[in-house]
C-alpha positions, -999 to 999 in steps of 0.1 A, spaced: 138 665 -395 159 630 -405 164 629 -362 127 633 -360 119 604 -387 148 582 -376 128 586 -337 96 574 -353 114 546 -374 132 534 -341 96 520 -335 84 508 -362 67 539 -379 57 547 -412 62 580 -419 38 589 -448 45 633 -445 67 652 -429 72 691 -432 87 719 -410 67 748 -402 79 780 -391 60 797 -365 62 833 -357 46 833 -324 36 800 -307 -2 798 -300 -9 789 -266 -39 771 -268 -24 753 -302 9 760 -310 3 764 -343 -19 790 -366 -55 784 -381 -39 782 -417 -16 756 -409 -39 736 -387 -61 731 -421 -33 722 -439 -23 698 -418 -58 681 -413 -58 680 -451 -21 661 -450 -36 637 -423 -72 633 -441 -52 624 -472 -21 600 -461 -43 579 -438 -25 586 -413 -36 579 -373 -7 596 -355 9 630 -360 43 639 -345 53 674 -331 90 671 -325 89 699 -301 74 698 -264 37 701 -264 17 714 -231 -10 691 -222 -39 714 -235 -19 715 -271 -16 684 -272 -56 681 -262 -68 707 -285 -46 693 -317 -59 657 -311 -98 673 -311 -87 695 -341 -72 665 -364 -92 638 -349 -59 617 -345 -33 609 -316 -10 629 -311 23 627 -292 51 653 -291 90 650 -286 90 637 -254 65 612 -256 81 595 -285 112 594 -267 98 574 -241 76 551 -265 112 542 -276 127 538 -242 94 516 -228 97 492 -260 142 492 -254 142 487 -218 147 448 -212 160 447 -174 142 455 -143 160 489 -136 155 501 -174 117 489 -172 120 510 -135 136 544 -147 112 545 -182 78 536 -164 92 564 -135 100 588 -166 65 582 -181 41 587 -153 61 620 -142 51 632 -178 16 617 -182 12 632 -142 -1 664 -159 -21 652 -193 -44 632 -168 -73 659 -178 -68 643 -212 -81 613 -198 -118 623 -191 -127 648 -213 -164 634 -213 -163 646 -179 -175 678 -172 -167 703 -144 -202 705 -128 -212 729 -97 -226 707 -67 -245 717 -41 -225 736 -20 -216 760 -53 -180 752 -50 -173 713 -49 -161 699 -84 -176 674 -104 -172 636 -110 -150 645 -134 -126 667 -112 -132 637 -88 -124 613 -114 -89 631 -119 -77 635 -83 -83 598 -79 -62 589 -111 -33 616 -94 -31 601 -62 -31 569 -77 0 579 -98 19 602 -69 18 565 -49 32 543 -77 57 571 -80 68 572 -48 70 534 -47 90 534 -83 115 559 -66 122 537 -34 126 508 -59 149 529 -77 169 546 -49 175 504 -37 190 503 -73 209 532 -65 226 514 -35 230 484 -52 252 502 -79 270 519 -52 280 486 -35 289 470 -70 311 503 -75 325 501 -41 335 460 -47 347 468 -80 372 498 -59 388 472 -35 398 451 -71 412 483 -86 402 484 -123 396 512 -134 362 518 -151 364 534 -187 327 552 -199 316 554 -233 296 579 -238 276 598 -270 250 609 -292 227 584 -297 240 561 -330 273 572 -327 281 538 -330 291 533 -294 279 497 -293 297 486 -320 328 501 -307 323 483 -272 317 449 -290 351 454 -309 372 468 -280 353 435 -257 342 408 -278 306 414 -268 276 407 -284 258 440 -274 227 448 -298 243 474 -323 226 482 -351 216 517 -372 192 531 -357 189 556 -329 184 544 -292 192 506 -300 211 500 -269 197 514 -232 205 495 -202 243 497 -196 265 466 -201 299 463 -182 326 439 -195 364 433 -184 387 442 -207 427 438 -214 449 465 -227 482 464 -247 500 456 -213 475 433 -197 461 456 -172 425 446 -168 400 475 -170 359 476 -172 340 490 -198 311 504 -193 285 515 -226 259 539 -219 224 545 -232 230 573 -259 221 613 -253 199 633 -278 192 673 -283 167 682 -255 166 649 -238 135 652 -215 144 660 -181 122 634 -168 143 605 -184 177 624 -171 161 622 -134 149 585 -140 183 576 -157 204 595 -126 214 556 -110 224 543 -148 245 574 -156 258 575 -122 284 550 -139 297 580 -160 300 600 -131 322 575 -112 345 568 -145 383 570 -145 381 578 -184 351 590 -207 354 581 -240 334 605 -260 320 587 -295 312 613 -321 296 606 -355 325 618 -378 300 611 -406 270 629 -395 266 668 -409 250 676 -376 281 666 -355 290 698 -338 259 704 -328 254 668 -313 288 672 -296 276 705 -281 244 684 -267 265 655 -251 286 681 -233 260 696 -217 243 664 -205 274 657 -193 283 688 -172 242 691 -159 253 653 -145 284 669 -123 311 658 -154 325 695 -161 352 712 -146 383 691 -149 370 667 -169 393 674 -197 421 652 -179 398 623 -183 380 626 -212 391 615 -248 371 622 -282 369 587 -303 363 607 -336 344 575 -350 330 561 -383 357 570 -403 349 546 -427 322 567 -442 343 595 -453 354 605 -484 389 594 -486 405 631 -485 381 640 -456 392 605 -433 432 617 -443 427 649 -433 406 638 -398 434 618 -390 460 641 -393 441 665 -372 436 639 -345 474 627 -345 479 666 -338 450 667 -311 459 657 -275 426 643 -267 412 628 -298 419 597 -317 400 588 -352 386 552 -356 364 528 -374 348 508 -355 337 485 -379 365 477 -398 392 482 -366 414 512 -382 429 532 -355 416 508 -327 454 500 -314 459 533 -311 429 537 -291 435 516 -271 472 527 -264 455 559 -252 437 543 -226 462 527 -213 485 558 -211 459 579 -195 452 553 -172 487 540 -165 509 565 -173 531 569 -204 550 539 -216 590 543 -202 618 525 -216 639 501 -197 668 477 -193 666 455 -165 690 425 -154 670 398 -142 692 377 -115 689 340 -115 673 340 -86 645 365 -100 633 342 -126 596 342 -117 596 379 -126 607 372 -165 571 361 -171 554 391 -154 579 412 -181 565 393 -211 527 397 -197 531 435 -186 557 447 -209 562 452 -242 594 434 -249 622 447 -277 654 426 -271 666 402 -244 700 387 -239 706 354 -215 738 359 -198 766 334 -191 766 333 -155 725 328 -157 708 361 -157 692 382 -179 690 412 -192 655 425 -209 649 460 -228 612 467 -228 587 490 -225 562 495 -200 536 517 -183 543 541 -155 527 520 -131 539 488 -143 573 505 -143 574 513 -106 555 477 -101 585 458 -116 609 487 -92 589 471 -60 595 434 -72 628 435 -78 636 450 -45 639 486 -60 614 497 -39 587 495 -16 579 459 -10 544 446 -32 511 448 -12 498 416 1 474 416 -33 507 410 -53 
């Protein structure tokens, strides 16, 4: 029930009643029984209100019947979903993928339309109406702005590919945030970036993906890439119309997983995000790159945050942060880079006199402990560095295979 008012206050809503109503056996025809169709007329009647809210799927002739039974609009689950995601979209592929998302729902609640239209016999005995006239018009109208929305969309598809396939032959790796939707996802981007991404408390606030270039520990560049956020029975509709954005996810190197450590309902939501996840093609194997960023730990009691940490210093995939106030961001952040890169190794080079260009490179890409000038001009440097970076400095130093032309 708070998910279903925090939907409604994500536009704007007032909220004036909200109750849950068990039902034993859903009514086809209405969904709900006589008893508590009265009872909610009397609710409406007496709030004022103009809209009602079913926070379950409604089929159209529900949907129909309610709004002739209460005298009110009525929209269920879906439909508020994408009243959110029409006002949030702000680029041309967002406005694509909602308005694609909305006429595949409102492709069968066009009878809604022209209810003033009657089904009438003609001549022959068997021709419909004007009203049944009416409707097919309004279809094929829709099926062709559909079609044309999907060919729009599938050239945003190959855009993205050539992006990802520019983005390959300058090897950063791409790092995915992904989760529930106010997980606080956009505030942990704009900490780990410097961005300025919208990132507020309220549920769907960011939608069209952002990308920004980001240094770890060691200087290695990666991208990161934030996500619009998932929700309990996301309509499939949006998941086909979002395919090109989420593609992203698909194509990561890492996944970082942002869960609400503050929010009662977080197994659950967890449960939800996996599932989008693995009915987008991210499931077996994932595990390798995927990392739980146990977030908002800021919000805990203080026993309950002491305790989360100590269970994420003992987890292998999971790391507990604020995002707000930057506790346990360095250690995030050394994560990524050792999932990426490797794990850090320890070494003790001697740098030769006539090496000296490579001291620099040590400083940028490795974490340095000591280092010791020698008398006959070299040097000798005991640091720390990622796997990579490791057999990188091997390759410069002659250790190795020579450095590709890039280097």
């Amino acid at each position: 029930m708070e998910e279903a008012i925090g939907l409604a206050g994500a536009i704007d809503l007032e909220v004036a009643e909200s109750l849950i109503i068990p039902i034993s056996s859903p009514r086809p025809s209405t969904l709900f029984g006589k008893g508590k169709m009265l009872e909610i007329k009397a609710l409406i009647e007496s709030s004022g209100a103009d809209l009602v809210i079913v926070d379950h799927p409604l089929t159209p002739v529900q949907q129909r019947n309610l709004e002739e039974q209460w005298l009110v609009k009525v929209i269920d689950r879906t439909g508020l979903i994408l009243e959110i995601f029409g006002r949030r979209a702000s680029t041309k592929e967002g406005v694509l993928q909602v308005e694609l998302a909305h006429l595949n729902y409102q492709k069968g609640r066009l009878v809604r339309s022209w209810t003033h239209l009657e089904r009438q016999r003609g001549g022959g005995g068997f021709m419909g109406g004007p009203g049944e006239t009416q409707i097919e018009a309004d279809r094929r109208q829709l099926q062709e702005r559909i079609i044309k929305l999907e060919r729009e969309l599938d050239q945003v598809r190959r855009t993205r590919q050539l992006h990802r396939a520019k983005r390959k032959k300058v090897p950063h790796p791409i790092v995915a945030l992904v989760g529930y939707t106010n997980a606080g996802k956009s505030t942990l981007f704009n900490r780990l970036t410097g961005a300025e991404v919208l990132a507020e408390d309220m549920l769907f606030a960011t939608l069209d993906p952002t990308l920004r270039r980001m240094k770890l520990p060691h200087g290695k560049m990666v991208i990161l890439s934030d996500t619009v956020g998932f929700i309990s029975s996301l309509p499939t509709h949006l998941v086909a119309a979002f395919r090109a954005t989420l593609e992203e996810v698909i194509e990561a190197d890492l996944i970082l997983h942002v869960r609400d450590m503050a929010d009662p309902d977080r197994a659950a939501q967890a449960k939800d995000v996996e599932a989008i996840l693995k009915s987008l093609g991210v499931g077996e194997g994932a595990e390798q790159k995927l990392v739980e960023v146990w977030n908002k730990i800021d919000l805990l009691p203080e026993e309950a945050a002491a305790d989360l940490k100590v269970r994420a210093e003992n987890s292998e995939n999971a790391i507990a942060v604020s995002s707000v106030t930057g506790e346990g961001i360095d250690e995030l952040l050394a994560r990524i880079e050792s999932v990426i890169s490797g794990k850090l190794v320890s070494r003790t080079v001697t740098i030769a006199p006539d090496q000296m260009t490579l001291v620099p490179w040590i400083y940028q890409r490795g974490r340095v402990s000591k280092r010791e000038d020698m008398e006959d001009g070299s040097v000798l440097i005991e640091a720390e560095f990622t796997g990579s970076d490791s057999d990188e400095l091997d390759r410069r130093m002659g250790n190795g295979p020579k450095p590709d032309a890039d280097f």
